[in-house]
C-alpha positions as CSV (number, residue, x, y, z in Angstrom):
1,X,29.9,-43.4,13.4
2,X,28.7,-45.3,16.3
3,X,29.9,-49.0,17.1
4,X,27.4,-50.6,15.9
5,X,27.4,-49.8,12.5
6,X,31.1,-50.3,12.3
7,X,30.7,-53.6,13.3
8,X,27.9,-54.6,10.5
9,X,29.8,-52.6,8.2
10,X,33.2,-54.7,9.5
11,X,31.2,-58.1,9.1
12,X,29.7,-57.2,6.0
13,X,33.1,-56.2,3.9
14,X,34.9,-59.0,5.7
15,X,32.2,-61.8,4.3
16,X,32.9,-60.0,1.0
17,X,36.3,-60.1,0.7
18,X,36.0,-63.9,2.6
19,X,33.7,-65.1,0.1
20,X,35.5,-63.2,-3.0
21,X,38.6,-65.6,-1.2
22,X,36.2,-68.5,-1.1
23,X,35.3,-68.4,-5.0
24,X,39.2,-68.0,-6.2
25,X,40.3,-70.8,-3.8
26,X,38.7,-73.3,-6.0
27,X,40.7,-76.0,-8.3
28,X,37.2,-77.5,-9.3
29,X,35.0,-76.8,-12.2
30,X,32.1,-76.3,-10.3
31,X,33.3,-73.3,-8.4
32,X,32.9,-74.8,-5.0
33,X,35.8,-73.3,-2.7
34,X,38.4,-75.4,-1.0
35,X,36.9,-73.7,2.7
36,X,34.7,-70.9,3.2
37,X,35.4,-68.3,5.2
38,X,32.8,-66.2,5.0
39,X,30.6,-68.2,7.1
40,X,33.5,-68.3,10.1
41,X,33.4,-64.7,9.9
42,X,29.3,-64.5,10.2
43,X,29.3,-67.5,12.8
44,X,32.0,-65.2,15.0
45,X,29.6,-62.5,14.9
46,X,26.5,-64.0,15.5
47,X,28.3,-65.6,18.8
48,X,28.9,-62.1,20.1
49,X,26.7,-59.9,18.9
50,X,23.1,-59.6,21.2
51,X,20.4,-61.9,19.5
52,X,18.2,-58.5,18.7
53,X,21.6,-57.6,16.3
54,X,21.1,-61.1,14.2
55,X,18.8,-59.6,11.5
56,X,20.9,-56.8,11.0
57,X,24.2,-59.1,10.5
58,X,22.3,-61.3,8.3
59,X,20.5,-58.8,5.9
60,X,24.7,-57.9,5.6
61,X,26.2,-61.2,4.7
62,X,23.4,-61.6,2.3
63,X,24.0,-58.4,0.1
64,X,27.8,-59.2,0.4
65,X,27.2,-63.2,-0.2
66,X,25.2,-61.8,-3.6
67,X,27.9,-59.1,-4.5
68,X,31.0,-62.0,-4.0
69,X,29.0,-65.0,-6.0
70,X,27.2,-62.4,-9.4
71,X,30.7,-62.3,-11.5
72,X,30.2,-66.2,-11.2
73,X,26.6,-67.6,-10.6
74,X,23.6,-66.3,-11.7
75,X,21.0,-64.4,-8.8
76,X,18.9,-67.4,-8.1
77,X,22.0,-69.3,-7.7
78,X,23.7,-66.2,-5.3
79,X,20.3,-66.1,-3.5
80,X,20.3,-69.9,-3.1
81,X,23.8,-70.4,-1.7
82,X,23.3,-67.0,0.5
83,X,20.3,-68.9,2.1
84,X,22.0,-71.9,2.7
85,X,25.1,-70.4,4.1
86,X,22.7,-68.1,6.5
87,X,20.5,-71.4,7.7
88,X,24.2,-73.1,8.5
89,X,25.2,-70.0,11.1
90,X,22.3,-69.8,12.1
91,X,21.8,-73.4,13.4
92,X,25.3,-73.5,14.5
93,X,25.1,-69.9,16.8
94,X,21.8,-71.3,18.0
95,X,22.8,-74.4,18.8
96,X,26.0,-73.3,20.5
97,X,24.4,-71.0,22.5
98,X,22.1,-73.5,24.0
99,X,24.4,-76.2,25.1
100,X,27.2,-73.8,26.2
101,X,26.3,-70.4,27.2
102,X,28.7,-68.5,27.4
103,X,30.3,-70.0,24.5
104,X,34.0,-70.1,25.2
105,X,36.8,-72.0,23.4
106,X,39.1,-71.6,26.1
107,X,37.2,-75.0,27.6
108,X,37.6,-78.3,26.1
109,X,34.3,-79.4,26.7
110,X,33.4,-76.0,24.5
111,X,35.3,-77.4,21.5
112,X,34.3,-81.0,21.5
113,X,30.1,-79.4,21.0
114,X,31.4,-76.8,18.8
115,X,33.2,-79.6,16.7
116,X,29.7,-81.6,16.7
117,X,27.6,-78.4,16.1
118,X,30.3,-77.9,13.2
119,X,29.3,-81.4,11.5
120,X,25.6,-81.3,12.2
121,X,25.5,-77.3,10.7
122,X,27.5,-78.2,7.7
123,X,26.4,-81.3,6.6
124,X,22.8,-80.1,6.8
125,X,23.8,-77.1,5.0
126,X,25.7,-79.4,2.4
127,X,23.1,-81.4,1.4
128,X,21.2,-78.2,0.6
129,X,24.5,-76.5,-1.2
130,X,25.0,-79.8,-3.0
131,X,21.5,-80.1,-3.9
132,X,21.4,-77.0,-5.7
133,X,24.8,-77.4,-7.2
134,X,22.8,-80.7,-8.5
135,X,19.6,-78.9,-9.8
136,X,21.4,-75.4,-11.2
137,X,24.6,-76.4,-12.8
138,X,26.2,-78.9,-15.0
139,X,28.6,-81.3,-12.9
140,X,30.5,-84.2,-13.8
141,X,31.1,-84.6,-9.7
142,X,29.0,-87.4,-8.2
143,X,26.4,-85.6,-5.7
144,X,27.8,-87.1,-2.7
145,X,31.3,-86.0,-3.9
146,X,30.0,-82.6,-3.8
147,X,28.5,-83.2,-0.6
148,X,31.3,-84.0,1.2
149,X,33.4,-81.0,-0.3
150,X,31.0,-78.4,0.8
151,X,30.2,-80.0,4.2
152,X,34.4,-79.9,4.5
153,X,35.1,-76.6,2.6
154,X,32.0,-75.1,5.2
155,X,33.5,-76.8,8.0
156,X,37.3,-75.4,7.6
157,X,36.2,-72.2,7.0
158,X,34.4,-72.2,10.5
159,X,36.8,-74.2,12.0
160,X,39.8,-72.1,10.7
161,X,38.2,-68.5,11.5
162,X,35.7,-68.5,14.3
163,X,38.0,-69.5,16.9
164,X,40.5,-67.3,15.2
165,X,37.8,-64.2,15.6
166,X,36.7,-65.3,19.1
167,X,40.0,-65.7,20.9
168,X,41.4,-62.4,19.8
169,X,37.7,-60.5,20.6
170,X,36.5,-62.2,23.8
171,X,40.0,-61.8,25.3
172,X,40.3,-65.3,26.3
173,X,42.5,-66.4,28.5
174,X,46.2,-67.2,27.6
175,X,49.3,-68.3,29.3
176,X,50.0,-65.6,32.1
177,X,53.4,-64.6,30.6
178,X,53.7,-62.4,27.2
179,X,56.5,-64.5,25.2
180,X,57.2,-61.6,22.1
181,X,60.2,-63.2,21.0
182,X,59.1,-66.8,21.3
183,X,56.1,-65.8,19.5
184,X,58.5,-64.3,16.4
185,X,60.4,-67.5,16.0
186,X,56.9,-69.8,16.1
187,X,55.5,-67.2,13.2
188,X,58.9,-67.4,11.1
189,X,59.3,-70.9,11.3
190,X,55.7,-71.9,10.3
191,X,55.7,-69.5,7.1
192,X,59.7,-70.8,6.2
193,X,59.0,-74.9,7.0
194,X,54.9,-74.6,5.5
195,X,56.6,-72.8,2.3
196,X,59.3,-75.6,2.1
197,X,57.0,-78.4,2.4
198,X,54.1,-77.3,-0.2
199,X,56.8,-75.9,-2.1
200,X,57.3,-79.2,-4.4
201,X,54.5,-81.7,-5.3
202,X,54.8,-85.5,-4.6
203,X,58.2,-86.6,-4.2
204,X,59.7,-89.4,-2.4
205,X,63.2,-87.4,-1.2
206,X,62.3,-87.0,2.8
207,X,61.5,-85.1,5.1
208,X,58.9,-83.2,2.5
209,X,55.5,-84.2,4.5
210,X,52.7,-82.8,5.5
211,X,52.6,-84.3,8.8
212,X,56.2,-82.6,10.0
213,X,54.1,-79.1,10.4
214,X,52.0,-80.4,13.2
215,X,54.6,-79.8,15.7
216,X,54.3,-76.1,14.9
217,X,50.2,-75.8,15.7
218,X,51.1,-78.1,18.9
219,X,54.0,-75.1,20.4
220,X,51.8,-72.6,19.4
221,X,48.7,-74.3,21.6
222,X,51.0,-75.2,24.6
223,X,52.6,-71.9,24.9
224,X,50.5,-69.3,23.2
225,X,46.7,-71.0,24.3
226,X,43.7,-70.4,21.7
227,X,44.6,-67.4,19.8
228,X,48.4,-68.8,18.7
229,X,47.1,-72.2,17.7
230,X,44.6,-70.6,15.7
231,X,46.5,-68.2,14.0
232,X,49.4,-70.7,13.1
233,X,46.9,-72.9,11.6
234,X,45.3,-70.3,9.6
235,X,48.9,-69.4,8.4
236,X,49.7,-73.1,7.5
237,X,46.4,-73.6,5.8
238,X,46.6,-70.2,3.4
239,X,50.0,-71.3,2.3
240,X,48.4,-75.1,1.8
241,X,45.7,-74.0,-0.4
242,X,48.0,-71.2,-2.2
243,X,50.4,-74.3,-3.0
244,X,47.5,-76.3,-4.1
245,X,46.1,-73.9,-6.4
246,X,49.3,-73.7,-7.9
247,X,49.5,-77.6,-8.1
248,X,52.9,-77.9,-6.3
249,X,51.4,-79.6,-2.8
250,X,52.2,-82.9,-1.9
251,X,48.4,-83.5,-1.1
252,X,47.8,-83.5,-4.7
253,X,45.7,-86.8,-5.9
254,X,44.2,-88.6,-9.2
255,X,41.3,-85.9,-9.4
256,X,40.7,-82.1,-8.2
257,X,37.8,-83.6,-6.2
258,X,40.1,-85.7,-4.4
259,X,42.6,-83.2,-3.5
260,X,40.0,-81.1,-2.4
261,X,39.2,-83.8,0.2
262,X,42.5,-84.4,0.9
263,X,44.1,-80.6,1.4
264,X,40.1,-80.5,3.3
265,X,40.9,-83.8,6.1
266,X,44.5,-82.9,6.6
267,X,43.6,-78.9,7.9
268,X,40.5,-80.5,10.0
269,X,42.7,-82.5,11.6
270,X,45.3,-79.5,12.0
271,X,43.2,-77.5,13.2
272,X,40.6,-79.4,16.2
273,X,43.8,-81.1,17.3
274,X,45.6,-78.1,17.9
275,X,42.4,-76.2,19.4
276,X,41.3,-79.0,21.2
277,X,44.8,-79.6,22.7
278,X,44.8,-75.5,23.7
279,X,41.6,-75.8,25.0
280,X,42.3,-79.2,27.6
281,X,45.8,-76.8,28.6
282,X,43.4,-74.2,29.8
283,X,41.3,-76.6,31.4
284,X,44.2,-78.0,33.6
285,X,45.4,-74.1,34.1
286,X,42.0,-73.6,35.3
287,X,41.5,-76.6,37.4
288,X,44.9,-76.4,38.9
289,X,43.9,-72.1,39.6
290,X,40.7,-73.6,40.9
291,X,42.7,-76.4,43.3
292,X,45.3,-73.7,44.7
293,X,42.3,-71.4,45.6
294,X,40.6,-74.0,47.0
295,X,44.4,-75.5,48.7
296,X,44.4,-72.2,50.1
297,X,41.3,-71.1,51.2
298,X,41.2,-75.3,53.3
299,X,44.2,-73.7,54.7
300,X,42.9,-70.8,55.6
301,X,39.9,-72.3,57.3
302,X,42.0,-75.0,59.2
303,X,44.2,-71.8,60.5
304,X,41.3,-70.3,61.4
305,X,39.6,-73.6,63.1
306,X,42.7,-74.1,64.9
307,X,42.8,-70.7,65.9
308,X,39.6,-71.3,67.2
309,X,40.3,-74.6,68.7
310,X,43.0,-73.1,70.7
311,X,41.2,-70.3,71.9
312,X,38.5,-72.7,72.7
313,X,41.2,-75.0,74.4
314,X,42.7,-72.3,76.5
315,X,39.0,-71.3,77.8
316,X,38.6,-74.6,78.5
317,X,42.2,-75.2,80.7
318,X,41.2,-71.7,82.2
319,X,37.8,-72.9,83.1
320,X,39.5,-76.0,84.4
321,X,41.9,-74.3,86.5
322,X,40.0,-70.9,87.8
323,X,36.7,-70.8,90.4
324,X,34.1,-69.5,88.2
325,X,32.7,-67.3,90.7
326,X,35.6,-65.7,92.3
327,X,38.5,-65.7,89.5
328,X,40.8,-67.6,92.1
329,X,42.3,-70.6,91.0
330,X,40.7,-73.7,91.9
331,X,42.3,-76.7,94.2
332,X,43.9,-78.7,91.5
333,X,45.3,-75.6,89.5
334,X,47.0,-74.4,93.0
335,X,48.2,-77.7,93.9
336,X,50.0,-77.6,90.4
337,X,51.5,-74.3,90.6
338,X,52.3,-74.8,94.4
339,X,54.5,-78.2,93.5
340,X,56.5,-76.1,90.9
341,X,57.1,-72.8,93.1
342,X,58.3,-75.3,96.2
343,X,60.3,-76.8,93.8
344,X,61.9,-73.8,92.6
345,X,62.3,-72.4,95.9
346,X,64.5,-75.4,97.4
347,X,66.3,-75.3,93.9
348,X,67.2,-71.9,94.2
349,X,67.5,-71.4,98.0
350,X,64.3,-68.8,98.4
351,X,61.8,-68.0,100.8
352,X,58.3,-69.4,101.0
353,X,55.1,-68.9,102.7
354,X,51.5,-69.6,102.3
355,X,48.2,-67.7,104.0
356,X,45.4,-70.0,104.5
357,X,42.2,-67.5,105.4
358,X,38.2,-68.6,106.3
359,X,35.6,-66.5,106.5
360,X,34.2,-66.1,110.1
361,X,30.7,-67.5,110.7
362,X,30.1,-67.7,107.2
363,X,27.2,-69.9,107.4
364,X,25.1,-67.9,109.2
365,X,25.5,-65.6,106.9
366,X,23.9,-67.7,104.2
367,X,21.4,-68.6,107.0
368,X,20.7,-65.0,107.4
369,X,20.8,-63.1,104.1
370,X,20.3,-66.1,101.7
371,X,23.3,-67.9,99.2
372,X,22.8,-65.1,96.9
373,X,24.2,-62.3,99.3
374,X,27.2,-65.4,100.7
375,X,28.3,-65.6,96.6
376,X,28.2,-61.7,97.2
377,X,30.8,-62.5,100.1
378,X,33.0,-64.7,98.6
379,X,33.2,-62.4,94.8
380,X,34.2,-59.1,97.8
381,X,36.9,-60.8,99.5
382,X,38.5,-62.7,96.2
383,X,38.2,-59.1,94.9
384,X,40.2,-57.5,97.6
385,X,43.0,-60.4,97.8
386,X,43.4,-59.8,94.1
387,X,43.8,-56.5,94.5
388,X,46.3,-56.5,97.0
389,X,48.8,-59.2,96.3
390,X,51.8,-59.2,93.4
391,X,52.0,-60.3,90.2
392,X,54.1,-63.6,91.4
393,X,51.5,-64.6,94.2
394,X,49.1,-67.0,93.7
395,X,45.8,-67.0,95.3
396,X,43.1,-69.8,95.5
397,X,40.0,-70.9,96.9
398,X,40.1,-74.2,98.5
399,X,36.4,-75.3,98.9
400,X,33.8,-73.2,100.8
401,X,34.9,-70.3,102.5
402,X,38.2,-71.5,102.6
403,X,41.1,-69.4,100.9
404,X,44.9,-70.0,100.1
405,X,47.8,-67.1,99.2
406,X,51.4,-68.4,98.2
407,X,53.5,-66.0,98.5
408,X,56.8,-67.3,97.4
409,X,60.0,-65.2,97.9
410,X,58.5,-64.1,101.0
411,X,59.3,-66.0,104.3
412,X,57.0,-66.0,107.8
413,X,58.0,-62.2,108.2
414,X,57.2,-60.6,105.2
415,X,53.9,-63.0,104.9
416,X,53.0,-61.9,108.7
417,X,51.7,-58.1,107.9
418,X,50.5,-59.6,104.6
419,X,48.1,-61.6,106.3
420,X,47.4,-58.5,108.5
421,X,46.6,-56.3,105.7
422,X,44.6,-58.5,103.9
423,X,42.9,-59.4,107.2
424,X,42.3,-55.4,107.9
425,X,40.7,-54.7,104.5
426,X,38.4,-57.5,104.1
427,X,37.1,-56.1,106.9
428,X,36.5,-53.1,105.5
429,X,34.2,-54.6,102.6
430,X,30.9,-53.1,102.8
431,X,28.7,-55.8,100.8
432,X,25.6,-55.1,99.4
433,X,22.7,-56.5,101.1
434,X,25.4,-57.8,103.8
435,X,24.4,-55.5,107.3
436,X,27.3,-57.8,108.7
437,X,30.8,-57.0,108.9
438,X,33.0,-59.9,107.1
439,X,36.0,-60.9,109.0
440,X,38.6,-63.4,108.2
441,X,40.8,-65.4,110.4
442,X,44.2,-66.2,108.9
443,X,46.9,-69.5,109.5
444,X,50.4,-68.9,108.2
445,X,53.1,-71.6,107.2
446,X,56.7,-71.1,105.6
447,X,59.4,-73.5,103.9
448,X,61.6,-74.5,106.6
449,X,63.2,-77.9,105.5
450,X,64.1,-78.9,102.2
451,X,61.9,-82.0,102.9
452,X,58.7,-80.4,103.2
453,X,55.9,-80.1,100.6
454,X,52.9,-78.3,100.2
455,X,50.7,-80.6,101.9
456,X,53.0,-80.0,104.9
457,X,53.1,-76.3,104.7
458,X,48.9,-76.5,104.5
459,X,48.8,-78.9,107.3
460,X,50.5,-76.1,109.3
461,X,48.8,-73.2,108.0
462,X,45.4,-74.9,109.0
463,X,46.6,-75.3,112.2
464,X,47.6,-71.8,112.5
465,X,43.8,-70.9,111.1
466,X,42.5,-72.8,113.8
467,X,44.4,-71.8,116.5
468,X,43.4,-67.8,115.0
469,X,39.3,-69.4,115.4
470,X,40.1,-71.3,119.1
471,X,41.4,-67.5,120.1
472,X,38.6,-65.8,119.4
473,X,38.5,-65.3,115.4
474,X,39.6,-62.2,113.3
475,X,43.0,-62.7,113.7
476,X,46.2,-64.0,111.8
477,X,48.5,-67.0,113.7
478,X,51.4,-68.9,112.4
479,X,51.3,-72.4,112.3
């Protein structure tokens, strides 16, 4: 058999049974039931069953409303209270479905409509119920009395097995960790402190009070979420009504009609209390879940925006510091670096030495072959200097034409056939569009006195350069 007859076949036989329940659980005359559960049961499927299913589930609760209600009421009466009982779910799933969709008592907001969808479905329904009770049978029971017990007896049975039905079939969400043995000791002492307290009637020895159970519906909704609260307060309220029946509660009062209402307020109250308090818990899990996704996803974005930042900082200090069109380092960045190495170098008692280099007649190139082919110049010989020195050496382009090489460890005799290599290669450069051969003409300077700087060791250097131009050009000459 497929699921879907299961499941009408399951909704059908449990309205029976729930409305078989419903007709025993009654300490009035008139036969109406202290709750109803057969409409919690239809409600619960209606809510999760496809809307092209509702005919099917509802031709089912009929023919089982009928069977349960013949041993007792005539057919029109059966008929009657089947159609008002049908028209209540019905309103209530529609309802529900249009002002929270999906329906979920997991959400607080969830139970507060499904508490007013409750009142509005039930107390339409019970002026119908109450009406017919009114034009059908003979009551001593004012018709507002009986009003009020089947808009309460509808309303507990909903309240006490929808959510029930829903939290254990929708798989809604509970506290993360399973708690089997805490679960044990909540089940053991509702069923031993419920049978205590509805064990003897009105008395005025103490602690025997209704009230003292609602810590139990409370634990169950803290630590066990929808599905614990519900299920303690459908244990609490079988035991309740078994007690009553048997006339041994203390909610017993002057008249049946008035312990109905009585047994009826104190399980409402039981009950949306305990859901409702479930319900806000999930909330705040929820939020708080929401929050720490939310924490951690801002942190992840700040990480990443920082990461960015940096990277865009460093570009920026590299932009700063390097000549964006030969990838030396500009005048500030070298004056920096040069300040540190001289430092370093009287510190520790090494060698230094700087190559200051121009290109020769440099202008007339740019006269001859255009700017375009002199950038083509510049990018060649900052090309070949790169090549060529260490990985310690630091190499800059002063303005112009006009290049610098520290060379620090190395005094004026290891920077001497430096500059002459350098000096023979660049004149090697073949440059496209460039029929000229590039030459250089070199100035060196090293550290002699702990009282120089690098404005001294330039000074020198530039005069070395010029002396290498004065002579005739393409050539190195300390300064």
């Amino acid at each position: 058999m497929s699921a879907r007859p299961l499941r009408l076949l399951a909704v059908g036989l449990g309205y029976y049974l729930g409305a078989v329940l419903g007709v025993a659980a009654s300490s009035m005359s008139e036969g109406i039931s202290i709750f109803w559960l057969p409409n919690g049961i239809l409600l619960a499927a209606l809510l999760l069953a496809p809307r092209r299913d509702w005919p099917l589930y509802l031709l089912a609760a009929v023919a089982a409303e009928i069977a349960a209600d013949l041993p007792t009421f005539n057919l029109a009466q059966a008929i009657g209270f089947a159609a008002v009982n049908l028209f209540e779910c019905l309103l209530a799933a529609w309802l529900l479905q249009r002002v929270a969709c999906p329906f979920s008592l997991d959400r607080l907001r969830h139970v507060a409509l499904f508490g007013l969808v409750l009142v509005l479905a039930s107390g339409l329904a019970a002026l119908l119920g109450a009406s017919l009770y009114s034009l059908s049978a003979l009551t001593t029971t004012p018709f507002w009395d009986l009003w009020t017990i089947w808009w309460l007896g509808d309303a507990m049975g909903v309240l006490l097995v929808t959510p029930l039905i829903l939290a254990w079939l929708q798989g809604s969400s509970q506290p993360a960790k399973r708690r089997p043995l805490e679960a044990a000791a909540l089940l053991t002492l509702t069923l031993l402190f419920t049978v205590w307290v509805f064990s003897q009637g009105i008395t005025d020895s103490f602690p025997r009070r209704p009230f003292l159970l609602f810590p139990l519906p409370l634990w169950a909704a803290v630590r066990f979420g929808v599905r614990g609260a519900a299920s303690i307060v459908l244990l609490i309220a079988v035991i309740a009504i078994m007690a009553t029946l048997k006339g041994v509660s203390p909610l017993l009062a002057a008249t049946p009609a008035d312990t109905v209402l009585l047994l009826q307020e104190y399980l409402a109250v039981l009950a949306f209390s305990s859901l409702a308090l479930a319900a806000l818990l999930q909330d705040l899990r929820a939020t708080h879940g929401e929050l720490d996704r939310l924490n951690r996803e801002l942190e992840a974005r700040v990480e990443a925006r920082t990461h960015d930042l940096q990277l865009a900082n460093q570009h920026l200090e590299k932009l700063a510091s390097i000549d964006p069109l030969t990838g030396a380092s500009n005048r500030r960045h070298f004056m920096g670096l040069a300040k540190v190495e001289i430092s370093r170098a009287k510190r520790q008692g090494l060698p230094l030495s700087v190559i200051m280099l121009d290109i020769d007649f440099f202008k007339s190139v740019n006269d001859r072959f255009g700017h375009e082919i002199g950038d083509k110049v510049l990018v060649a010989l900052a090309a070949t200097i790169h090549a060529t020195l260490r990985g310690g050496d630091i190499f800059a382009r002063l303005g112009g034409e006009e290049f610098v090489v520290m060379l620090p460890g190395q005094g004026l005799s290891e920077a001497l056939p430096m500059a002459e290599r350098l000096r023979l290669l660049i004149a090697q450069n073949v440059v496209p569009g460039c029929p000229a051969q590039i030459t250089v003409s070199a100035g060196l300077a090293a550290l002699e006195d702990a009282s120089e700087e690098i404005d001294d060791l330039l000074r020198r250097a530039d005069a070395g350069l010029y002396r290498a131009k004065n002579q005739g050009r393409n050539q190195v000459c300390p300064g």
